[in-house]
N, C-alpha and C positions, 0 to 999 in steps of 0.2 A: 613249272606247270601250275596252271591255273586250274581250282576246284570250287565249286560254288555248291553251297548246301543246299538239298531239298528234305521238301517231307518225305517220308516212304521212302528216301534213297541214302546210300554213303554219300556221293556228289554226284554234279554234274560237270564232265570235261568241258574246257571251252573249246572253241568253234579251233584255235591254233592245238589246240590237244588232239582234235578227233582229227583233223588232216593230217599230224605228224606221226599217229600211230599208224595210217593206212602209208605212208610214205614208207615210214619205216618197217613196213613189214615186204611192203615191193622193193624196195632196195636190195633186204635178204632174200627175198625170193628172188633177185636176180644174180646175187652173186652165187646163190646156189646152183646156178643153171650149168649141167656139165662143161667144157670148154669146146669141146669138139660141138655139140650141140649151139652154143654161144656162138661162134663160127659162122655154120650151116646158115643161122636164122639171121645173124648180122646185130645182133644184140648188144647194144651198147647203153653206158645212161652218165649222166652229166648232174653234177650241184651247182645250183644256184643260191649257196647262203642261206637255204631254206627250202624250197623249190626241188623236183627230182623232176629231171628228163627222162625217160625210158625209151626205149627203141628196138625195134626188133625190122629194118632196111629190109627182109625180105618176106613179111607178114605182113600184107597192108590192110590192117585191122584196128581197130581203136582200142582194141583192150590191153594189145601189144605196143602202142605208141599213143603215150598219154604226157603231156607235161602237168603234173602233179603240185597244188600248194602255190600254184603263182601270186607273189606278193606280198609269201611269208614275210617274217621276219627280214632279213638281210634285203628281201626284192620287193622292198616298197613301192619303186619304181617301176616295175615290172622291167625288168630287163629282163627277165628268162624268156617272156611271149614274143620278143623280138627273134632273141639265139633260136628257140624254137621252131618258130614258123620258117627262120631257114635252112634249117637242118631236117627238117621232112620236104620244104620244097626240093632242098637237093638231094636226097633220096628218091626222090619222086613220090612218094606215100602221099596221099589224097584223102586218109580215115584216121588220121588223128584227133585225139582230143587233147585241147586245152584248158585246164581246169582251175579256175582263180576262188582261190578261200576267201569265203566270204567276211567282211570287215570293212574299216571307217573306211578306207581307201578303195573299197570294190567301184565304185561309181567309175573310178578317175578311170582305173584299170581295164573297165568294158569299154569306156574312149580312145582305149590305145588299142585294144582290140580291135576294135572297129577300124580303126584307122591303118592295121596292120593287112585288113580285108579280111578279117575270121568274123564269120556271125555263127550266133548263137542257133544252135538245133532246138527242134521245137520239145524233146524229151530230153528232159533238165536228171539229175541224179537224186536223188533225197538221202542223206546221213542220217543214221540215227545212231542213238544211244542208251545205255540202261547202265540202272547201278549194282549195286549189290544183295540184289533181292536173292531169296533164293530160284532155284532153276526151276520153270513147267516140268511136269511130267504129262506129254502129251501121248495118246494110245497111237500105237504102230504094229503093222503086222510084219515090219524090217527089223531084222538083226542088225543094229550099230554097236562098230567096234573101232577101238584104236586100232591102227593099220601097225603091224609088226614091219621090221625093213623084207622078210622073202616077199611080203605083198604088195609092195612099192607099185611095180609095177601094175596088178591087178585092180589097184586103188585107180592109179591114174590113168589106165586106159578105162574103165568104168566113169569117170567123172569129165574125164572130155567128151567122151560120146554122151554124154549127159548135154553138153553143151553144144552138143553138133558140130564139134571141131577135130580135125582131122588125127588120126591116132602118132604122128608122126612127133604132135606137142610131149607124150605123156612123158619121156624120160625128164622132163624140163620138171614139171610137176613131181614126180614119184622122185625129183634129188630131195623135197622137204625134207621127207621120210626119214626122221632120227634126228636130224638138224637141230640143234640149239634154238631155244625160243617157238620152236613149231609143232603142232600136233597135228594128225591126221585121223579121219574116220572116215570108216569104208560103211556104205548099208547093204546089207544081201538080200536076197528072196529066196528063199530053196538054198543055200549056201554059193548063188551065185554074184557076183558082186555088181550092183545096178545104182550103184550113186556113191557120194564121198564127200566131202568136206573137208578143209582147213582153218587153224587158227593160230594166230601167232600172238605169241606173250611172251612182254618184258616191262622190269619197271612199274609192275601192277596194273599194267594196259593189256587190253585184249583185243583184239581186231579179228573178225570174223571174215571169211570169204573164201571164195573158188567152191562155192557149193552148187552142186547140179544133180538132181536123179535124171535116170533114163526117162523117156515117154511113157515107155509101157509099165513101168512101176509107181506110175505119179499116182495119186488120190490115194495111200496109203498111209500116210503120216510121215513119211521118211525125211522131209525137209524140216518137220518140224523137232521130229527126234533130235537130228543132227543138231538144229541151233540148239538144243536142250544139253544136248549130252557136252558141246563144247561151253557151255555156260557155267555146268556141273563142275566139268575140270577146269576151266578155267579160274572160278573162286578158289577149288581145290590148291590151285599152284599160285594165289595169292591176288589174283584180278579186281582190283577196288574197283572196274566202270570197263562195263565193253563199248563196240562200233560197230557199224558195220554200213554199207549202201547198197540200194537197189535204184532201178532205174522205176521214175514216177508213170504210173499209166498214164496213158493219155485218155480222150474221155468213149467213156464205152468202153473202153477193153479192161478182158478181167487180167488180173495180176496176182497170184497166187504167193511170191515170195512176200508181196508187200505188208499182206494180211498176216503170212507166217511170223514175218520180223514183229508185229506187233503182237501176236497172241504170248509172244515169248517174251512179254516185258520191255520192247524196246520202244520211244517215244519218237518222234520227230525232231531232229536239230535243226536242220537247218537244209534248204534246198539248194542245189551247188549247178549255175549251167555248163552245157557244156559247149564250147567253140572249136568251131571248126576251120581247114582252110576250104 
């Protein structure tokens, strides 16, 4: 692992650091996904030397079908965007993403793209990153709390319907719940539970994500608590530099998480597209 010094920070990860902790946290959040559940949804994933496949044959959704890191290390060649592209064609799945880490060899990589028939969507990914500042304290009128295992479930049906996604996902989510390297927060209102979050830590890496409040509780502070409070414990359990991505607005539309990621100390890495078939 690569760390490079700044002013006002521990380090800065490099661009193959901030990819492999987002890889490495979906990996474990896939092998967490109960079996019967895994089944149901068709949920498989594949290494490429570097690269993670994910697949979920019966979601056809890009969040759930992403080839992750193409070009790492081992897949200089991009060999994963070739496996890839046919193994969602033969699924049939039409809402993948393909997502090559940026470096010397990006250029070559969107030539093989191209040429495989994936173009680039017009709303690209943005990573970012922060160091070891200490944590905002941003004002909320929501209760953030670690999620205990009896509220697994009330976390993860609260944070999919955050995300307008069908409650039928949340046992997949609510398996984090306790799991090695992962932490969860719930946000309440009234003591009812209207948002949540995740973060996963190893290895002094921190990766932020699966955060969503409901509609009707937004413009409260609750997203921004959350990056706060996972920042807090996340140094607490030894975090030298977190990650995390949002997708970039396009122009004119407002984007509320993009500004939240930044009030919380996080900078701009690097912009990552994404390809489709």
């Amino acid at each position: 692992m690569t760390l490079e010094t700044l002013p006002g920070a521990a380090a800065r990860p490099s661009t193959d650091d901030l990819e492999r902790v987002e890889i490495d946290a979906w990996r474990d959040y896939c092998a967490a996904a109960p079996p019967a559940f895994a089944q149901a949804v068709g949920l498989e994933t594949a290494e490429f030397h570097g690269p993670l496949l994910a697949m979920c044959r019966r979601i056809d959704h890009y969040q759930f079908n992403r080839l992750m890191g193409g070009g790492l290390a081992g897949d200089a060649e991009g060999r994963s965007l070739a496996i890839a592209v046919e193994r969602f064609r033969y699924a049939g799945l039409k809402n993948g993403y393909l997502q090559i880490a940026p470096g010397k060899r990006e250029w070559a990589l969107e030539a093989k793209a191209r040429a495989l028939g994936l173009k680039p969507l017009e709303r690209v990914w943005v990573k970012f990153s922060r160091g070891d500042a200490p944590a905002p304290k941003p004002p909320t009128s929501l209760e953030i709390a670690e999620v205990r295992p009896a509220e697994a479930m009330d976390f993860a049906r609260a944070v999919t319907a955050g995300f307008g996604m069908p409650e039928t996902l949340a046992p997949w989510l609510a398996a984090i719940v306790g799991r090695k390297g992962w932490h969860a927060y719930v946000a309440r209102d009234g003591g009812k539970a209207v948002g949540g979050a995740a973060m996963f830590v190893a290895d002094g890496r921190a990766w932020l994500g699966i955060g969503a409040v409901q509609a009707d509780a937004r413009r409260h502070g609750g997203q921004s608590a959350l990056l706060a409070r996972r920042i807090a414990d996340g140094l607490a359990a030894g975090a030298r530099w977190f990650a995390t991505e949002t997708g970039k607005p396009l122009a004119g539309e407002p984007h509320p998480s993009f500004s939240n990621i930044q009030r919380a100390g996080f900078s701009i890495a690097y912009e990552r597209a994404n390809w489709t078939l």
